[in-house]
C-alpha positions, 0 to 999 in steps of 0.5 A: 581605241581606234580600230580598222573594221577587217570583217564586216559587221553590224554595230548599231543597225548599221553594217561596218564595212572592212576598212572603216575606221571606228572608235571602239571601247577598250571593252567592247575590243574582245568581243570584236575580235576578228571583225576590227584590229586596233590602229597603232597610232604615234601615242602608242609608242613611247619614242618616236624612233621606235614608231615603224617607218611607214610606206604605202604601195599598189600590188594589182590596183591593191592598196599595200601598206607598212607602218603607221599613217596618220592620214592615210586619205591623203596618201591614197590621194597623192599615190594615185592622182592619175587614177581617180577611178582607182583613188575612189575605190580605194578610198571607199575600201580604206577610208570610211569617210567616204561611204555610208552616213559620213558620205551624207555629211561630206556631200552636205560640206561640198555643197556649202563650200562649193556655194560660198565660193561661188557666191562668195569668192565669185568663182564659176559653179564648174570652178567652185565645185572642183575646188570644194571637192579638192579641198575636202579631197574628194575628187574623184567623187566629183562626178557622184556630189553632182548627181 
């Protein structure tokens, strides 16, 4: 079952941080209580009429949703387009992909797909950096997949 981590924890050596999402067995769920909280997905509900409207907001640079979302990086990302600096925090808190070791996987695909379209695609390194970065949406990381 999907679950959002709510608590940390840690779970194979590995410190779960709030906001990562995990795949957890039915099993294991009780013995995690307080620390994850499932995520309902559009399978859970049987009509899609009943599936809860979803809506994502900002309260004080706080992320604020309601319903459910299936791509919640890609609304992160179109709420807050003029704010990088605030699109990377928020995607580090809600968005596990964006830290720890799925970090060093994103940073092995940027690098990849910045190479071919450089290489490949004949665009300049700037150019075929920023596109990489757009294109696996993690641009406001741009500046840390360089360093």
């Amino acid at each position: 079952m999907r679950c959002q981590v709510i608590k940390p924890f840690v779970r194979r050596g590995e410190i779960q941080n709030p906001g990562s999402i995990l795949e957890v067995p039915e099993d294991a769920l009780i013995k995690l209580t307080g620390y994850v909280e499932p995520i309902a997905t559009a399978d859970s509900y049987p009509e899609k009429d009943w599936r809860p409207e979803f809506k994502i907001w900002l309260e004080n640079d706080q992320l604020r949703t309601r319903g459910v979302c299936d791509d919640l990086a890609g609304e992160i990302i179109a709420l807050t387009a003029d704010d990088l600096a605030l699109q990377a925090k928020l995607l580090r808190e809600c968005c596990g992909v964006y830290s720890g070791p799925q970090w060093r996987h994103l940073v092995e695909d940027w690098n990849e797909r910045a190479a071919i379209m450089r290489y490949d695609g004949g665009l300049s390194r700037e150019d075929a950096e920023y596109q990489a970065a757009a294109r696996l949406r993690c641009l406001a990381f741009l500046d840390e997949l360089r360093g």
